[in-house]
Backbone as CSV, one residue per row, in Angstrom:
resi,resn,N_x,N_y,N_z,CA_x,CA_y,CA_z,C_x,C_y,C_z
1,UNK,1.528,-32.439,8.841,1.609,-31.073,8.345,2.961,-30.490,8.728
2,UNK,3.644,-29.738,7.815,4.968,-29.184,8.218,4.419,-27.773,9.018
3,UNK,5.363,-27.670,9.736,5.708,-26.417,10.717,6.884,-25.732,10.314
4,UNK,6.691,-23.988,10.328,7.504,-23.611,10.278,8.625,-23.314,11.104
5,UNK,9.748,-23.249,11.688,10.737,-23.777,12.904,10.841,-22.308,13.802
6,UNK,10.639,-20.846,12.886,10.785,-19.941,13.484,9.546,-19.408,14.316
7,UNK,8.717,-20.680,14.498,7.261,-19.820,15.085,7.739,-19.475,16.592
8,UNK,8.265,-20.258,17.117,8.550,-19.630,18.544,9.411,-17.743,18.633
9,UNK,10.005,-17.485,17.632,10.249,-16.445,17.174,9.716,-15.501,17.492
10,UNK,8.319,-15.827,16.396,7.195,-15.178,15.748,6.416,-15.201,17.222
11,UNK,6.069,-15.894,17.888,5.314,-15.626,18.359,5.827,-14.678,19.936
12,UNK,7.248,-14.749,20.274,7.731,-13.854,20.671,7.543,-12.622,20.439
13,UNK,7.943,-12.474,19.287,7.421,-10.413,18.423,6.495,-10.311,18.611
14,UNK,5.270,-11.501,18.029,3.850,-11.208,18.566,3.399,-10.464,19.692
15,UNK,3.823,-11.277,20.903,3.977,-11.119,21.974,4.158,-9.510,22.649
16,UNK,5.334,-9.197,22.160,6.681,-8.155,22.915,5.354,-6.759,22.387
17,UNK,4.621,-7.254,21.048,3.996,-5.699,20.402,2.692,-5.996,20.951
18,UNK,2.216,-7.063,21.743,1.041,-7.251,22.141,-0.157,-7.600,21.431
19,UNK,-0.049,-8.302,20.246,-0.503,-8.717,19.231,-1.227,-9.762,19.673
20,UNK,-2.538,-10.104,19.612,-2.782,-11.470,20.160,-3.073,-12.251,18.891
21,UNK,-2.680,-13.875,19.408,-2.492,-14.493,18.500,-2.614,-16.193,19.269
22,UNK,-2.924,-16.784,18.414,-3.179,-18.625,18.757,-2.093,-19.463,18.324
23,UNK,-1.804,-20.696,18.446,-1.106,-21.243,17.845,-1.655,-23.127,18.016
24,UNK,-2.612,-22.988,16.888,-3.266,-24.575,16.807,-3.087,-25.059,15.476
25,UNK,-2.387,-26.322,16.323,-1.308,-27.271,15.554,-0.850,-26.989,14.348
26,UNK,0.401,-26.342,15.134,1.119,-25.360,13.924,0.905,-24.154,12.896
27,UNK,-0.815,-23.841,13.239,-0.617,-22.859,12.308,-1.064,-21.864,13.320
28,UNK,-0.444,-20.555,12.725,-0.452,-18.916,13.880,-1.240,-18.209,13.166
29,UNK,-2.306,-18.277,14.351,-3.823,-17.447,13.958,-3.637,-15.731,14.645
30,UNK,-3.332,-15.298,13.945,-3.401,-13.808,14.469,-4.408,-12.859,14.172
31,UNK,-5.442,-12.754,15.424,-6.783,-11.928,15.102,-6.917,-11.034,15.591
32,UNK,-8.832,-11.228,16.010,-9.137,-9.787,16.963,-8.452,-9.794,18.345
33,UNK,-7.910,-8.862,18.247,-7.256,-8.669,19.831,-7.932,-8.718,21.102
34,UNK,-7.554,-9.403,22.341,-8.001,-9.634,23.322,-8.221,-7.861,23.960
35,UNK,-9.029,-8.049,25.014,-8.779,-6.433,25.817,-7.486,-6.469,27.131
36,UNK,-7.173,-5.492,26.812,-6.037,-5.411,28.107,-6.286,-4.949,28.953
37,UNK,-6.839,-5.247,29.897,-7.483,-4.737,31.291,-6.713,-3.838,31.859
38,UNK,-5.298,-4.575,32.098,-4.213,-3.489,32.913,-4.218,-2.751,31.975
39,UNK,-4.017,-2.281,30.834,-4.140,-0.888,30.239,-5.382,0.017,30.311
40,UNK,-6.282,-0.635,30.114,-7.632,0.321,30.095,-7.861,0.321,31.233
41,UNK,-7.377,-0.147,32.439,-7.825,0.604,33.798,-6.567,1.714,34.247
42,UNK,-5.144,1.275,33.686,-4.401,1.536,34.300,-4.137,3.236,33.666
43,UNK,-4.198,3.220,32.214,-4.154,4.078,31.379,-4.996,4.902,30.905
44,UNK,-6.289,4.230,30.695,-7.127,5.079,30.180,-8.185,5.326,31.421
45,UNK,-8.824,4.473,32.240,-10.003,4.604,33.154,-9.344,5.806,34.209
46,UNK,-8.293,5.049,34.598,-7.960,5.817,36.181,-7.747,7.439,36.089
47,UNK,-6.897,7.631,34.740,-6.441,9.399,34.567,-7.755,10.296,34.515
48,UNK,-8.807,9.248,33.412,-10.003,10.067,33.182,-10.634,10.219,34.661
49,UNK,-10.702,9.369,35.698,-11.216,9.404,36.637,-10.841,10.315,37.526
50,UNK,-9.367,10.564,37.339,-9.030,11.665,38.153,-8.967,12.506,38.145
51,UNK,-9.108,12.935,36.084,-9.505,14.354,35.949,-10.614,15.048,36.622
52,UNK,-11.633,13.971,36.093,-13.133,13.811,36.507,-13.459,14.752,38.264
53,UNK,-12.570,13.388,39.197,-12.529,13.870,40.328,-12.037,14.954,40.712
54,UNK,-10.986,15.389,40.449,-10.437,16.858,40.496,-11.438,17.790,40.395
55,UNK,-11.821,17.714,39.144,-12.492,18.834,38.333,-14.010,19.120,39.581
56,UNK,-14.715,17.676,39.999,-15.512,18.005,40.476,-15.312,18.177,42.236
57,UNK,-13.705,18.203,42.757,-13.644,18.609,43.934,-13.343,20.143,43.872
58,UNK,-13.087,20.533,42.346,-13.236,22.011,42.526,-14.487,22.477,42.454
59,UNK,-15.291,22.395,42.115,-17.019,22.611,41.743,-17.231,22.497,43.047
60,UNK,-17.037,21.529,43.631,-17.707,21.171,45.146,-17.206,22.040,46.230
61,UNK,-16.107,22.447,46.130,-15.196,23.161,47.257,-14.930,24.719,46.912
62,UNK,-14.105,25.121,48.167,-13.843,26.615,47.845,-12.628,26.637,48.673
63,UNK,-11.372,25.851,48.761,-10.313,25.953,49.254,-9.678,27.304,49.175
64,UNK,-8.804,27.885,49.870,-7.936,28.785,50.130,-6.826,28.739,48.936
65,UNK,-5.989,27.053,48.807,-5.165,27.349,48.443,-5.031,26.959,46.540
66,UNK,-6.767,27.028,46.369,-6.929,26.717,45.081,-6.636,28.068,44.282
67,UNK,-6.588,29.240,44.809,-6.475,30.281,44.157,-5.349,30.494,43.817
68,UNK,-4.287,29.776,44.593,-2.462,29.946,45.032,-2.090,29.295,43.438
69,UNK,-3.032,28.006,43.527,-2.550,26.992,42.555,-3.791,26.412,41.262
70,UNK,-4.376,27.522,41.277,-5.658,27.275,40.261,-4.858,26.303,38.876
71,UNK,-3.541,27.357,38.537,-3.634,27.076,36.927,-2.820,25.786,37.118
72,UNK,-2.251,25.522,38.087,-1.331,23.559,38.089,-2.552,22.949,38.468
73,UNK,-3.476,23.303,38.900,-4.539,22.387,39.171,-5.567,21.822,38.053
74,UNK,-5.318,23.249,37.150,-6.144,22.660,35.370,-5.106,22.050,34.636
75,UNK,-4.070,22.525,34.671,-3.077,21.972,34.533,-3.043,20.290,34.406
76,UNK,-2.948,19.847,35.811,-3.227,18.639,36.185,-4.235,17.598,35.320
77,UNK,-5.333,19.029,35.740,-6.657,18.465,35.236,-6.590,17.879,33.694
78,UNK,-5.981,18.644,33.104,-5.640,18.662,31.558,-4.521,17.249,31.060
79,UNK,-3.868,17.765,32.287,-3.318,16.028,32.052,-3.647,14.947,32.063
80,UNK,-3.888,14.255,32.894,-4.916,13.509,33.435,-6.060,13.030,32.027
81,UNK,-6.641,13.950,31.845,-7.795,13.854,30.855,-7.209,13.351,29.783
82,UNK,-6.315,14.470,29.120,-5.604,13.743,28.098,-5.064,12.953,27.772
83,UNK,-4.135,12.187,28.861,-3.560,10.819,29.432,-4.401,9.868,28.487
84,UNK,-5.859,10.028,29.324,-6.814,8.810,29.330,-7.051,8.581,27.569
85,UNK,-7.460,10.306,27.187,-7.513,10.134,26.141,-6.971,9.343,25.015
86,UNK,-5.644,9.889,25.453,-4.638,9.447,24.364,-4.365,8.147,24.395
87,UNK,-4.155,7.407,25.501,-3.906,6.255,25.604,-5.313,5.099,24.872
88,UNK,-6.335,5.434,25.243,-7.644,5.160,24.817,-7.783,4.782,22.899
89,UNK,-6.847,6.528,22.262,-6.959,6.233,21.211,-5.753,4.866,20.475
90,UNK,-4.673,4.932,21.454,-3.854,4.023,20.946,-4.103,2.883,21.044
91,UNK,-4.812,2.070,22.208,-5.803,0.881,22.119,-6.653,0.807,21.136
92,UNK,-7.377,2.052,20.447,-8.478,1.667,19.432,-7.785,1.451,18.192
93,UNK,-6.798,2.290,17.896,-6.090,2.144,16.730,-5.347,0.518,16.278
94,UNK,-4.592,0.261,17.664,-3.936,-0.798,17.759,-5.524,-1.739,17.286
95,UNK,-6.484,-2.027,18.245,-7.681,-2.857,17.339,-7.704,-2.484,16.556
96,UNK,-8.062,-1.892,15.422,-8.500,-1.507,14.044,-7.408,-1.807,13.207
97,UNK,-6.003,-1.342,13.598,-4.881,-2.161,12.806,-5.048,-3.850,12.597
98,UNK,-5.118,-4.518,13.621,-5.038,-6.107,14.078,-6.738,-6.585,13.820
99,UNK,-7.975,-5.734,13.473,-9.052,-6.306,13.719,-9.341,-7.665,12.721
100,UNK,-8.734,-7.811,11.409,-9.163,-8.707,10.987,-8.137,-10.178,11.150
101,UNK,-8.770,-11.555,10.737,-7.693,-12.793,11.301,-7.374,-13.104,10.306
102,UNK,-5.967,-13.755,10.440,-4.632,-14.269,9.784,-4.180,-15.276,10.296
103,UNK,-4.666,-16.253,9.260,-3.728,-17.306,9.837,-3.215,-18.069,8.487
104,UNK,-1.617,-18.137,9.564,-0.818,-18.412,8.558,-0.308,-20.563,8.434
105,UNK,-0.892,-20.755,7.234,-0.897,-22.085,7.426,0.128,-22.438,6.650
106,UNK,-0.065,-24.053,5.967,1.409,-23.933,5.226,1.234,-23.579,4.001
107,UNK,2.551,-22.588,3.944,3.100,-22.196,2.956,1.371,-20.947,2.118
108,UNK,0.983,-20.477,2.830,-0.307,-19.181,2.719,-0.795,-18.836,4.287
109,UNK,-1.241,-17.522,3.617,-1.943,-16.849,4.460,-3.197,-16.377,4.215
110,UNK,-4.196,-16.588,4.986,-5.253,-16.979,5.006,-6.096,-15.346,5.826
111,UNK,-6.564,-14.649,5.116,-7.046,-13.323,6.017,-8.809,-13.563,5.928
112,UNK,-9.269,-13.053,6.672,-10.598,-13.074,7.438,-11.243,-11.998,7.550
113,UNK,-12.456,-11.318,7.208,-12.883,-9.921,7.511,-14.172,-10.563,7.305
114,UNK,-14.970,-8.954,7.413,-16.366,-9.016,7.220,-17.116,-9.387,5.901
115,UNK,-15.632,-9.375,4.882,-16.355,-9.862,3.251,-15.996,-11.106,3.017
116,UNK,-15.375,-11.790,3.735,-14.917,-13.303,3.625,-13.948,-13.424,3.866
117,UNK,-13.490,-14.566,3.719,-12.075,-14.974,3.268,-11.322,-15.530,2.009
118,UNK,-9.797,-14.304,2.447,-9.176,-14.763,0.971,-7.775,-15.182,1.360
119,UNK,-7.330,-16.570,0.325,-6.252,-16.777,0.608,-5.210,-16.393,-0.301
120,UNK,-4.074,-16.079,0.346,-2.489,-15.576,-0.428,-2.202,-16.607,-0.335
121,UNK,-0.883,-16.907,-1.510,0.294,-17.712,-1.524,0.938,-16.868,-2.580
122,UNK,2.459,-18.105,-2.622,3.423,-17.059,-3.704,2.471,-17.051,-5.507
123,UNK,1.909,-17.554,-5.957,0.877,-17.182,-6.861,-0.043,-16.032,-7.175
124,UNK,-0.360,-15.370,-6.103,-1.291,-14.179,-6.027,-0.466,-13.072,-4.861
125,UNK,0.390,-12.876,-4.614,1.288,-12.463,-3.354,2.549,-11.564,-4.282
126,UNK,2.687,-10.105,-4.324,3.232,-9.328,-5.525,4.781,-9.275,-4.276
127,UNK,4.151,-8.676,-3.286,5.638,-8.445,-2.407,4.791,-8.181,-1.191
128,UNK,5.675,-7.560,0.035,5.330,-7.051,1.382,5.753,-5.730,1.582
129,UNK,4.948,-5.015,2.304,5.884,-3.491,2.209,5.338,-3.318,3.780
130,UNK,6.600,-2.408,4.545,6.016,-1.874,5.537,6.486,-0.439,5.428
131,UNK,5.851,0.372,6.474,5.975,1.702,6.433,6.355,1.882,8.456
132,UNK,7.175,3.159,8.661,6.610,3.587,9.844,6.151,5.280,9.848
133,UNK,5.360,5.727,10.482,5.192,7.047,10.472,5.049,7.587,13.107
134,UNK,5.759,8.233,12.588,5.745,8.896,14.068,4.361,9.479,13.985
135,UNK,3.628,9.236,15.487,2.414,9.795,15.798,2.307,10.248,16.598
136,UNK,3.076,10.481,17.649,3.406,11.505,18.719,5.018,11.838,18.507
137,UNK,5.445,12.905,19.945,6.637,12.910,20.231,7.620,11.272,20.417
138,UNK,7.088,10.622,21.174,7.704,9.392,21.731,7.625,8.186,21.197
139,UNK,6.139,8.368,20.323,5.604,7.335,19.511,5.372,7.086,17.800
140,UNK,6.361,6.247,17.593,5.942,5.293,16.627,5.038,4.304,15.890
141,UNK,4.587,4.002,15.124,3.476,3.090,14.653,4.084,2.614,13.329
142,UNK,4.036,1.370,13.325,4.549,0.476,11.814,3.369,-0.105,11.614
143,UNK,3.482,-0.302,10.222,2.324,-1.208,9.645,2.877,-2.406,8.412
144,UNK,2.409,-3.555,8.608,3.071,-4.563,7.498,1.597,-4.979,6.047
145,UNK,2.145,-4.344,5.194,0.730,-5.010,4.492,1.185,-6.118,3.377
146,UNK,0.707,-7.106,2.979,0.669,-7.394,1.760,0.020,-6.763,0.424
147,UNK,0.838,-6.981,-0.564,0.269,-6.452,-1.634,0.603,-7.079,-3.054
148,UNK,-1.133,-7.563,-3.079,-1.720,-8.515,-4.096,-1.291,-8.412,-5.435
149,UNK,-1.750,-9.554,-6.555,-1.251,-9.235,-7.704,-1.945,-7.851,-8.754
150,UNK,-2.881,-7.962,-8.073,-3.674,-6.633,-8.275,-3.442,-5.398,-7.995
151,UNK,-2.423,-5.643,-7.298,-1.834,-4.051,-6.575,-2.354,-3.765,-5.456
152,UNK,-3.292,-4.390,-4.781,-4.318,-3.739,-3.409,-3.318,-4.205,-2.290
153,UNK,-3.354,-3.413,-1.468,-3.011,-3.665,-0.337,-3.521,-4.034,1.038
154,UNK,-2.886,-5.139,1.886,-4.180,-5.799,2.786,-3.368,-5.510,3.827
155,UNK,-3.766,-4.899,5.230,-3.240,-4.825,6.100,-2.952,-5.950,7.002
156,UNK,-1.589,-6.649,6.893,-1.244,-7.524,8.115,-1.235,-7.366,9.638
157,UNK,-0.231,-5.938,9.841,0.050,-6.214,10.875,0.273,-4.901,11.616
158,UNK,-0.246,-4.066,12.561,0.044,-2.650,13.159,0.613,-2.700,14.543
159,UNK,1.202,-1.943,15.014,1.734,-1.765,16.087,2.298,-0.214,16.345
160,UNK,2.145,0.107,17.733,3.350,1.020,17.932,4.718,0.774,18.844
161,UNK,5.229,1.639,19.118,6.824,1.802,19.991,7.474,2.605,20.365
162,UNK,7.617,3.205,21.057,8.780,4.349,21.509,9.782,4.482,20.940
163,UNK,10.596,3.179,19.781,11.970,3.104,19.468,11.537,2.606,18.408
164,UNK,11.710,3.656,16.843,11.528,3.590,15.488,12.552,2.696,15.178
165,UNK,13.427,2.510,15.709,14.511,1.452,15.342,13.756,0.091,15.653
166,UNK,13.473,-0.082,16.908,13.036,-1.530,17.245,11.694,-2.109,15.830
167,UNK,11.010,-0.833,15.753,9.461,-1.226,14.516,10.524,-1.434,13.350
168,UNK,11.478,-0.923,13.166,11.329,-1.157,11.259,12.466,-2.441,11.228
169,UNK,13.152,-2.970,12.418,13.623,-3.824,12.401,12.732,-5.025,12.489
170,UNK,11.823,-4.935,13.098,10.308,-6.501,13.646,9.824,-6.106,12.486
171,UNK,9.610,-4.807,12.060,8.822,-5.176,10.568,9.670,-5.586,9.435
172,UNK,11.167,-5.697,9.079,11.920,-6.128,8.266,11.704,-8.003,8.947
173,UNK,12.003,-8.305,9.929,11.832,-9.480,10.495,10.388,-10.154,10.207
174,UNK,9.369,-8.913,10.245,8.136,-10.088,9.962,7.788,-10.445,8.381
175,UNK,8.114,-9.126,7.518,8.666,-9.163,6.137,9.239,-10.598,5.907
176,UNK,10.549,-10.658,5.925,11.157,-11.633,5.922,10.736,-12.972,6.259
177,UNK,9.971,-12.889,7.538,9.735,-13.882,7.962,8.187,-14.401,6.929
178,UNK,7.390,-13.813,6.408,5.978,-14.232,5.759,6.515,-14.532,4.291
179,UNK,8.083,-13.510,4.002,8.497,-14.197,2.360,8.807,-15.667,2.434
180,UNK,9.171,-15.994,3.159,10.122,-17.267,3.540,8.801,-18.295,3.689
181,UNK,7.734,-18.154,4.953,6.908,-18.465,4.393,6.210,-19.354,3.929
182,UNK,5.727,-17.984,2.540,4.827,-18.282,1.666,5.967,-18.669,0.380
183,UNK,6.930,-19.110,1.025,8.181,-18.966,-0.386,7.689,-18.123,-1.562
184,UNK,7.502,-17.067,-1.098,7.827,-15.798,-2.238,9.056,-15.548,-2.585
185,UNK,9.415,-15.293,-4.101,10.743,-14.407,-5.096,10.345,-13.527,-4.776
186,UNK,11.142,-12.507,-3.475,11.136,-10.998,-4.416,12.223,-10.231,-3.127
187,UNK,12.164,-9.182,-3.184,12.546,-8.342,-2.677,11.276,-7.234,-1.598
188,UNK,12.423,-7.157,-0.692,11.060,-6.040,0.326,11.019,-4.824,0.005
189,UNK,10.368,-4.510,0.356,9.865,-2.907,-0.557,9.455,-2.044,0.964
190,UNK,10.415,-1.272,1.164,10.754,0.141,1.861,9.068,1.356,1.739
């Protein structure tokens, strides 16, 4: 079976956006995402926990100098909470972007969901388009989809980033990299 030469690449970017992904004999299975422990304890469990705790060492107590510092203390509290929150939603999103599998064999790509599986090649494969849209202040989110001869669009690949430059460059790179491929004619579409 041929291999494509840039998978060590690929599976670098994979990697760097936290994408999980396989690589058996030669072909790159990119699915449901593993859980990230250090994030969901580090990010989401611990802040909520400390809102949590805060909140209920004020309930419990009657300090002196809570009155000094009530509103940095909701303050806090508010942080904390939201932290967990937010971070929480960017793990779920990131799954729901990546939930279904892809694997890319030779020369197609092969996607996986709850209605079956369907395979692309350059025959049924119109072009690739990615998009990015900002979702916070700091944060970025790209998305890579294919899009069929039918016009539908199938979601490949989601991620976010702090640096809109770094996403629309890995998404021009993974573009590129799935035309090549599936040896698709065409042009990428912005």
């Amino acid at each position: 079976m041929k291999t494509n030469s840039n998978t060590a690449i690929l599976e670098s970017k994979l990697k760097r956006h936290k994408i999980y992904f396989s690589n058996e004999k030669g072909k790159i299975i990119i699915g449901k995402p593993k859980t990230d422990y250090t994030t969901l304890i580090g990010l989401i469990v611990l802040p909520i926990i400390a809102a949590i705790g805060i909140t209920a060492f004020l309930i419990f107590t009657n300090f002196e100098f809570i009155g000094k510092n009530h509103w940095k203390i909701i303050a806090g509290i508010i942080f904390f909470f939201g932290t967990g929150i937010f971070n929480l939603s960017r793990v779920k999103l990131k799954k729901r972007l990546n939930n279904n599998v892809k694997t890319l064999d030779y020369k197609v790509i092969k996607m996986k969901n709850e209605f079956g599986e369907k395979i692309y090649d350059s025959r049924n494969i119109m072009d690739f388009e990615y998009s990015v849209k900002q979702i916070d202040e700091e944060t970025y989110e790209g998305n890579l989809s294919l899009i069929d001869n039918d016009n539908t669009k199938h979601q490949i690949l989601g991620f976010d980033d702090e640096n809109e430059k770094y996403i629309i460059d890995d998404l021009k790179w993974f573009s590129e990299y799935l035309i090549k491929h599936t040896e698709l004619k065409t042009d990428i579409i912005n």
